[in-house]
matplotlib code that plots the C-alpha trace (Angstrom):
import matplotlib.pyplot as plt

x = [43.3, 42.2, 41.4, 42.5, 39.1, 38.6, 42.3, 42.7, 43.3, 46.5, 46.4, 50.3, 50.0, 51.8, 48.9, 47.1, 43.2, 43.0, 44.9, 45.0, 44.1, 43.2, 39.4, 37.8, 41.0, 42.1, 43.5, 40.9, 41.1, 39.9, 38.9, 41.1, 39.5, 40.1, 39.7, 42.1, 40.4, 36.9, 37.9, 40.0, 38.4, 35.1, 37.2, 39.8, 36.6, 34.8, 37.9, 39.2, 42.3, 45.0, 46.5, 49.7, 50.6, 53.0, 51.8, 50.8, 51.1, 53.2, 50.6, 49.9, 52.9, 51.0, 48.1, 48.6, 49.4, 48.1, 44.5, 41.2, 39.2, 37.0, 36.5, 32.8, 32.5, 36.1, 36.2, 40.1, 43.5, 45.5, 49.9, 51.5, 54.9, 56.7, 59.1, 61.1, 61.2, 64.5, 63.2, 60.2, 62.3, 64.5, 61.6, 58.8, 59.8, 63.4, 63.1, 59.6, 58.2, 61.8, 63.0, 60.1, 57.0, 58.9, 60.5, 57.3, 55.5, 58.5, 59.2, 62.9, 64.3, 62.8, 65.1, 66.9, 68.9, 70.9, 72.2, 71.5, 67.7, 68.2, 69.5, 66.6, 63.8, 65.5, 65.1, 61.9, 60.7, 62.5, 60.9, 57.1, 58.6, 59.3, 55.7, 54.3, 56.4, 54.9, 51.3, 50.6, 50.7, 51.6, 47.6, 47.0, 46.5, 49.0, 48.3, 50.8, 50.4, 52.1, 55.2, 56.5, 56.4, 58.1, 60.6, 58.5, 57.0, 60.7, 61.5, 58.5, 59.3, 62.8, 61.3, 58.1, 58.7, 55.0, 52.8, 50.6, 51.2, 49.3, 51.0, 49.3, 51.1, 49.0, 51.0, 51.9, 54.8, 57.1, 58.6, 62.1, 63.9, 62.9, 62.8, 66.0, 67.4, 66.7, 69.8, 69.2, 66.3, 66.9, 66.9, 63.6, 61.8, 63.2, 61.8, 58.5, 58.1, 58.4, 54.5, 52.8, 50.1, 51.1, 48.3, 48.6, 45.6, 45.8, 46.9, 49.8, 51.4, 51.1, 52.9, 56.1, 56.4, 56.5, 58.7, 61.3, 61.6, 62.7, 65.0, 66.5, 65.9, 66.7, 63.3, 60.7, 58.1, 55.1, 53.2, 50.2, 49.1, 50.7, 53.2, 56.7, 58.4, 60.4, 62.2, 59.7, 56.3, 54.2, 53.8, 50.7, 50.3, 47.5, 45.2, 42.7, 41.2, 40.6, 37.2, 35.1, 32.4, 29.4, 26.7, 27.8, 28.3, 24.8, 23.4, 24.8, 24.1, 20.4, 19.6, 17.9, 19.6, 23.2, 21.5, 20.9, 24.4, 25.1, 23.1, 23.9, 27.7, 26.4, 24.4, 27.7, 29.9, 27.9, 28.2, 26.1, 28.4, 30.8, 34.4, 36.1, 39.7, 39.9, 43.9, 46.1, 49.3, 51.6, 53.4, 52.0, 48.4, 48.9, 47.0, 49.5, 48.9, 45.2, 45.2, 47.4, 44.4, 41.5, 43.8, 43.7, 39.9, 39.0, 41.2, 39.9, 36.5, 35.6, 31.8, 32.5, 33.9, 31.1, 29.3, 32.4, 34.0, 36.8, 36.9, 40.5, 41.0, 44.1, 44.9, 48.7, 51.0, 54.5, 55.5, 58.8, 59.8, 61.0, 60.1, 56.1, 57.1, 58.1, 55.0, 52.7, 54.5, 54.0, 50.4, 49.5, 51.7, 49.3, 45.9, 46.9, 48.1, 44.3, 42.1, 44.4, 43.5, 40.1, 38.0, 35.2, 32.6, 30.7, 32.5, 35.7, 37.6, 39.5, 38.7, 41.9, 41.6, 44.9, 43.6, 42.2, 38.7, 36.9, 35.4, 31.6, 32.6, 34.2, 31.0, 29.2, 31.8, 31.3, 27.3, 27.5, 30.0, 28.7, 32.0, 35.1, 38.5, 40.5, 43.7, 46.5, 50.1, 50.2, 48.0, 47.9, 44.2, 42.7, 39.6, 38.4, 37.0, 34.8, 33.7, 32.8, 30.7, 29.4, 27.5, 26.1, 22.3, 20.7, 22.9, 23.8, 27.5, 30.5, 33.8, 37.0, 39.3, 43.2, 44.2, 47.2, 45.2, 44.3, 40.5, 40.4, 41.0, 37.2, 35.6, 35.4, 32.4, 34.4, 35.4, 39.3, 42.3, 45.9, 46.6, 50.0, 48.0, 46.3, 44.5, 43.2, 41.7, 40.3, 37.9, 37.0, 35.6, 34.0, 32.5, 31.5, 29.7, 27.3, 26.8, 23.2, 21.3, 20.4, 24.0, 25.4, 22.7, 23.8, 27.4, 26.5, 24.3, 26.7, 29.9, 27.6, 26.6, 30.5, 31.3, 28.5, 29.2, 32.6, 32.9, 35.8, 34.4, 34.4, 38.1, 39.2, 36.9, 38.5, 42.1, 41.8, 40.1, 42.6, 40.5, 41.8, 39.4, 38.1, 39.0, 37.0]
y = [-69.4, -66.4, -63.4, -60.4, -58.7, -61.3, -60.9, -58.8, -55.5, -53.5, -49.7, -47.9, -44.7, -41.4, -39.7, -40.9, -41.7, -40.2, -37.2, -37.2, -34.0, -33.2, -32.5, -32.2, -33.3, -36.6, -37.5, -38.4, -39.6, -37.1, -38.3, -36.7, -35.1, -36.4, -38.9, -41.8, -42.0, -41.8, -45.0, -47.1, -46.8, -49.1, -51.4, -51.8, -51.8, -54.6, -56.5, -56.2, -55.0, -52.6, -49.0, -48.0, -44.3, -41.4, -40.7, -37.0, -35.2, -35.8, -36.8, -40.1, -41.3, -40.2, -43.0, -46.5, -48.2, -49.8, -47.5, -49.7, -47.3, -46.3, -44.7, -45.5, -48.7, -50.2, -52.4, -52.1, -51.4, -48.3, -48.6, -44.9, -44.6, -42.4, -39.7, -37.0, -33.5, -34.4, -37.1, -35.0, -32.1, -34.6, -37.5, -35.2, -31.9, -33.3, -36.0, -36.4, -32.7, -31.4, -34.0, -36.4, -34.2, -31.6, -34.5, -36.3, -33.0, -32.2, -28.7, -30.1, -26.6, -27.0, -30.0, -29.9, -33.5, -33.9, -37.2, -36.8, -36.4, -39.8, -41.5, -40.2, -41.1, -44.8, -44.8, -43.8, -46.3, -49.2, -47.7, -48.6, -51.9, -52.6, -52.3, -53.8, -57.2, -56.9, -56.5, -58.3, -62.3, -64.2, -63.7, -60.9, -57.8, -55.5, -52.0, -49.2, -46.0, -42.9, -41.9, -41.2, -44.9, -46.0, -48.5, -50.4, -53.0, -53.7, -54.3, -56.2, -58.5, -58.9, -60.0, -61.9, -63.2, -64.6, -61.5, -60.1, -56.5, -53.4, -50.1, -46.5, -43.8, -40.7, -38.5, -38.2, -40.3, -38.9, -39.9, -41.7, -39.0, -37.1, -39.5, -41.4, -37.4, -39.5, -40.5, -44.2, -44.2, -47.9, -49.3, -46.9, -49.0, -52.6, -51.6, -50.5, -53.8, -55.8, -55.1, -57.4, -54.4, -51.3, -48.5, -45.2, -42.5, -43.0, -44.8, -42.1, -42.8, -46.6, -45.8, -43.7, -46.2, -49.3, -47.5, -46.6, -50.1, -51.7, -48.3, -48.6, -52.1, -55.6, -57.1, -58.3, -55.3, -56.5, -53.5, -55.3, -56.7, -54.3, -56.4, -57.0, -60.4, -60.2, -63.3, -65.4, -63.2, -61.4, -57.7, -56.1, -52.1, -50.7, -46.9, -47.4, -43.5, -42.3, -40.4, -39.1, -40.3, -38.9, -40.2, -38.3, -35.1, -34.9, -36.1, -32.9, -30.6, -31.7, -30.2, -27.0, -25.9, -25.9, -24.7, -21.7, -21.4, -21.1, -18.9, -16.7, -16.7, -15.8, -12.4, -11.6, -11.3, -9.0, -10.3, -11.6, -14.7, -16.3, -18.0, -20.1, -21.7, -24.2, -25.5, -25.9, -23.3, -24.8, -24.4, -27.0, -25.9, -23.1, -20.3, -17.6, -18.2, -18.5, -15.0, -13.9, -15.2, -13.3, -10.2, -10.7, -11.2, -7.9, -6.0, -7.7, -8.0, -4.5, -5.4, -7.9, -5.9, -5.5, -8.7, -11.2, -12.3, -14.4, -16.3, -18.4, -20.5, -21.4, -23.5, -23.4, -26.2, -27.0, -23.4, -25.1, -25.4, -22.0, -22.7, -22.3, -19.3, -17.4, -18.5, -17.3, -13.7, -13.3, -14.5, -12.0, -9.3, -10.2, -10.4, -7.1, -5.1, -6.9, -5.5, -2.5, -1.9, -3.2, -2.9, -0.8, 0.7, -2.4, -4.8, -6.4, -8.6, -11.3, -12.5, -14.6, -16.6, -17.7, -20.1, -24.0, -24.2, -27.4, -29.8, -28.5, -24.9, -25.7, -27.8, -24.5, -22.9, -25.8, -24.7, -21.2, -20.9, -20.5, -21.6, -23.8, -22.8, -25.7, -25.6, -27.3, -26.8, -30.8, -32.7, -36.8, -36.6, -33.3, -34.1, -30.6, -31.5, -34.4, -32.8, -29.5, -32.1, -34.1, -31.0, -29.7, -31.0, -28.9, -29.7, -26.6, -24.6, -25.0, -26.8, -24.9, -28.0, -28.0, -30.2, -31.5, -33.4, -36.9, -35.9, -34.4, -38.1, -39.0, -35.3, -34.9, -32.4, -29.8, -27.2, -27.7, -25.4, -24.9, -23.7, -22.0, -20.2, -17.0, -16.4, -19.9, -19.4, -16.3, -17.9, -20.4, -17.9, -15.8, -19.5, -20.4, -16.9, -17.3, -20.7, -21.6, -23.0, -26.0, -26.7, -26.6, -29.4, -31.1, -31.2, -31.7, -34.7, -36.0, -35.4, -36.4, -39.6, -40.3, -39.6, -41.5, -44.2, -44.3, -43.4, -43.3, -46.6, -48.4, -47.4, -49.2, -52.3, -52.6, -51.9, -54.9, -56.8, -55.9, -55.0, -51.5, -48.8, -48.5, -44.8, -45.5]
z = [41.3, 43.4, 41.5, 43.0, 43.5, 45.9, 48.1, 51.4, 49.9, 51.3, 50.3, 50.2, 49.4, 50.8, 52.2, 54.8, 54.6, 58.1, 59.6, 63.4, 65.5, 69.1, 69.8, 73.3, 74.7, 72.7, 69.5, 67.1, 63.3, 60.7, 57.3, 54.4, 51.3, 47.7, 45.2, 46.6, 49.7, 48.5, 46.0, 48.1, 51.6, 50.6, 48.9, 51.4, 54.3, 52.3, 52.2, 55.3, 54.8, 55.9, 54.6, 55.1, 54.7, 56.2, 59.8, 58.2, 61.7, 64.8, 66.7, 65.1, 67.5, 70.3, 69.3, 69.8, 66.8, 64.2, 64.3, 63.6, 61.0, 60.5, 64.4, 64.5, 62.6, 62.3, 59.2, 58.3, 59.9, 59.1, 59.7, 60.2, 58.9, 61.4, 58.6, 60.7, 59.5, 57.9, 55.9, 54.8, 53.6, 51.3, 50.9, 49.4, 49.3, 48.0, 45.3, 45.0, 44.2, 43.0, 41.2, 40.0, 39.7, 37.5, 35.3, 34.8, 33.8, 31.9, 33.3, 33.6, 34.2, 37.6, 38.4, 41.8, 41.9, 45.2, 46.1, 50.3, 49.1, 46.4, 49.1, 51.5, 48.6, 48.8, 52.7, 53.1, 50.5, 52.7, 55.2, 53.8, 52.3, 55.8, 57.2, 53.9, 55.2, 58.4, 57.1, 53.9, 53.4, 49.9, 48.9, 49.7, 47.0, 47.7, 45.7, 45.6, 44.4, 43.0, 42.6, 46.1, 46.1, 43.0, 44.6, 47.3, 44.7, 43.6, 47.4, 48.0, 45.0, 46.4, 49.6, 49.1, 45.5, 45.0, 46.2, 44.1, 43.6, 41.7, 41.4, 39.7, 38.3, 39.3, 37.4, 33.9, 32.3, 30.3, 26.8, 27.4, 25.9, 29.2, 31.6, 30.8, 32.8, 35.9, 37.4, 38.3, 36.2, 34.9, 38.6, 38.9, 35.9, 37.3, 40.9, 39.4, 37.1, 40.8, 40.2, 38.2, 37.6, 36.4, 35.8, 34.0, 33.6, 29.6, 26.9, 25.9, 29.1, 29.1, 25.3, 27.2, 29.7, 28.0, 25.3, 28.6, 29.0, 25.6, 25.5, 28.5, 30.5, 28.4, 29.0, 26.3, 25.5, 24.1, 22.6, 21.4, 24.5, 26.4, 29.2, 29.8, 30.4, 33.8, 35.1, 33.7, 35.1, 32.7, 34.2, 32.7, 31.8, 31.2, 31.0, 33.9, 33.9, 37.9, 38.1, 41.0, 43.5, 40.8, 42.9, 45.7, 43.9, 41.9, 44.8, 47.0, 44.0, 43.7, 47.5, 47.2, 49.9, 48.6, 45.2, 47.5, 48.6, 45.1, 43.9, 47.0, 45.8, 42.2, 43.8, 45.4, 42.7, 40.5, 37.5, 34.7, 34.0, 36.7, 35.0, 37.4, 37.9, 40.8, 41.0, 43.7, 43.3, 40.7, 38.3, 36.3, 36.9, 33.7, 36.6, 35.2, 31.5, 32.3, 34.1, 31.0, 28.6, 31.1, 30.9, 26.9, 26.6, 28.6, 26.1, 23.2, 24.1, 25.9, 25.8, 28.7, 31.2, 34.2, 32.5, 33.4, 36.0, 36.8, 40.4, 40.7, 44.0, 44.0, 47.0, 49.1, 47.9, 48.7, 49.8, 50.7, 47.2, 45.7, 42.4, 44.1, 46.5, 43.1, 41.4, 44.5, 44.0, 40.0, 40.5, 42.7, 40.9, 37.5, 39.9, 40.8, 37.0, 35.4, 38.2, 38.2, 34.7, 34.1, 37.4, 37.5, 40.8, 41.8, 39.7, 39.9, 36.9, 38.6, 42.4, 43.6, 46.6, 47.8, 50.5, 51.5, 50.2, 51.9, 49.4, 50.3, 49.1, 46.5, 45.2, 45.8, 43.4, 41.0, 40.9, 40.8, 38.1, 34.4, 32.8, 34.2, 32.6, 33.2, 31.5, 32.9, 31.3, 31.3, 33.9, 34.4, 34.5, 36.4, 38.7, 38.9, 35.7, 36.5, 39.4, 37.6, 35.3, 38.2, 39.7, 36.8, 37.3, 35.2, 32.4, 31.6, 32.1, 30.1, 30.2, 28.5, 29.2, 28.2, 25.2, 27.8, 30.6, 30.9, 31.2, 27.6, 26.3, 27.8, 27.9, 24.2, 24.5, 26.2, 24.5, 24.1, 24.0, 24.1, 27.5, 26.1, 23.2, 24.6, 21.4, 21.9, 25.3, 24.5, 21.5, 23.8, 26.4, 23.9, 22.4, 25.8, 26.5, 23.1, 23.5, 23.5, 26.1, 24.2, 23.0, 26.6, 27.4, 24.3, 25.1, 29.6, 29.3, 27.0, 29.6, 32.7, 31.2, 30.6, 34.4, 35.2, 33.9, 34.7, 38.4, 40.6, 42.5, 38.3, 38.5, 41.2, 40.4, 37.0, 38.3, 40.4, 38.0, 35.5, 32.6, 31.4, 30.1, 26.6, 24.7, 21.6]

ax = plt.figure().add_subplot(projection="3d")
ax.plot(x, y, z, "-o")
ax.set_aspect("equal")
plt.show()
């Protein structure tokens, strides 16, 4: 029998490996930043195979369809799928980011269930199914990812009973107690077990999902091996941890002319040690209860103001959703009171940058900054991280990284905190600011070695070969 490593790869995600914009006159593919792209592009390219995504922009309908991609040296085929603004509004902005993203990171207060955006969230997914039965043959390896997409390997099942289909959870999975709130969510598990590959980042949600479906489906859950019998298949669940392209990024951070660019950020601040947030704007990102833990240390720890600063980037997100408008305005309201208080001539506390930072600068951030404070509320893995980690090529700087993220399972040299416990995060500055030199190489080579080793290009290998991570 084929093993899937060796089938056409077909990619369904939500986002788009390509945006489309007009330069010089004509519409021209433009490569999108982040960690899916970076991991599924050379697999699907040495396959040969074919992604299907949300048409991100308009003028994808403008192009004639299906797009050969790369531009330069075409290797596989992308398939838009067209969503009017209607369907965006209630698709993503609706179910998915007001209904699923909240539920999954438990911040159910934030729960806005409205049954024109379930039934849009059902549509859409038809929608992808649709292109998916138009694309893929029975040996073909179909992959589908993230929770946008948590019916199509249901509908594919229905449809093409012998495919073989993968499907990753990006996000975190709750315990039943909270996702049993879902309305429908027992059709939700029985679409998501049309897979016959279900990955999560770590082992505690691979626990809360399989635990969902003895509660509340009547299949066979076998917790040892981790699978469920479904109609006579075997569907395997397992942790398979996403990383980041390492090569790339100690590669990058090893120029001496970005290690310029760096150090040319660290003259600008004025400061003797540089703390930095990366994040885009949410509420499950913990930004406020980190400014809420600088605001602490300055007051505890006098001797640092002048001598520390605190640079937070905190990237626009789903401004469409209230619950992240109202965020945007106490965030700034608290960036204002701690500089307010605590800024001095020549030296400012807190610099907040509520803007798109491309991935370049932010690497430049990465190798300026003495510490990361990364300390998610609850995160299903957290990237920033990694890449923090990745760029370090000296081996020195220091990693405060929140108890609640996927990455804290692997990154065991950080230092870690409770991102709800100001006290908490205040030690671990002051912790981070004494530590020696030769204890920050200790605990860095240590963390590199980890990312090293496993990269974001081991992740997808070992998804499709279907042998999960190790966490010993």
């Amino acid at each position: 029998m084929i093993s899937d490593r060796e089938r056409r790869l077909i990619v369904v995600s939500n986002r788009a490996p390509y945006s489309f914009r007009k330069i010089g006159g004509k519409i021209q593919p433009v490569k999108s930043i982040g960690g899916l792209v970076t991991a599924m592009e050379p697999a699907v390219m040495s396959r040969r195979g074919a992604w299907i995504a949300w048409g991100t922009s308009g003028r994808t309908r403008k192009l004639n369809m299906p797009v050969a991609l790369p531009a330069t040296n075409p290797a596989y085929t992308f398939y838009p799928v067209p969503l009017s603004a209607d369907e965006v509004s209630d698709f993503y902005y609706g179910f998915s980011n007001s209904v699923l993203w909240p539920l999954c990171h438990y911040f159910t207060d934030n729960l806005d269930i409205q049954i024109p955006e379930r039934r849009a969230y059902a549509r859409v997914n038809s929608r992808f199914t649709d292109i998916v039965l138009q694309v893929a043959q029975e040996e073909d390896f179909i992959w589908v990812h993230d929770y946008q997409l948590g019916l199509v390997p249901g509908l594919v099942r229905q449809r093409l009973p012998n495919a073989r289909i993968g499907f990753f959870w990006h996000i975190p999975f709750p315990h039943v107690d909270v996702f049993s709130i879902l309305p429908g969510a027992r059709g939700f598990l029985e679409a998501l077990l049309g897979a016959d590959r279900i990955g999560f980042h770590v082992p505690d949600y691979v626990e809360n999902f399989l635990k969902s479906v003895e509660t509340l489906t009547s299949h066979t859950v076998d917790f040892e091996n981790n699978e469920v019998e479904i109609n006579g298949r075997r569907v395997q669940v397992g942790a398979w941890p996403i990383s980041v392209d390492f090569p790339y990024l100690e590669g990058y951070a090893s120029k001496i002319r970005y290690q310029k660019k760096a150090q040319k950020i660290k003259d600008g601040i004025f400061a003797d040690r540089i703390i930095l947030g990366v994040d885009r704007l949410d509420y499950t990102k913990g930004i406020l209860e980190r400014l809420y833990a600088i605001d602490r240390f300055f007051q505890k720890r006098p001797k640092y103001r002048g001598k520390v600063s605190f640079l937070q980037i905190a990237a626009p997100s789903r401004s469409q959703v209230g619950s992240y408008r109202h965020l945007k305005d106490r965030i700034d309201q608290v960036v204002g009171d701690i500089n307010g208080k605590y800024a001095q001539l020549g030296w400012t506390p807190v610099h907040y940058f509520y803007k798109g930072f491309s991935f370049e600068e932010v690497i430049h951030l990465y190798m300026a900054a003495d510490i990361a404070l990364i300390t998610p509320l609850i995160d299903g893995m957290n990237l920033v991280a990694k890449e923090y980690v990745s760029t370090r090529v000296d081996n020195t700087g220091v990693l405060i990284l929140s108890e609640r993220t996927g990455a804290a399972k692997e990154l065991r040299e950080a230092i870690p905190v409770n991102p709800y416990d100001v006290e908490n995060t205040v030690d671990a500055l002051s912790n981070a600011i004494k530590m020696s030199r030769r204890e920050q190489r200790k605990r860095m080579t240590a963390l590199r070695s980890r990312v090293r080793e496993w990269d974001i290009f081991r992740w997808a290998d070992d998804f499709l070969s279907g042998e999960p991570a190790s966490f010993s």
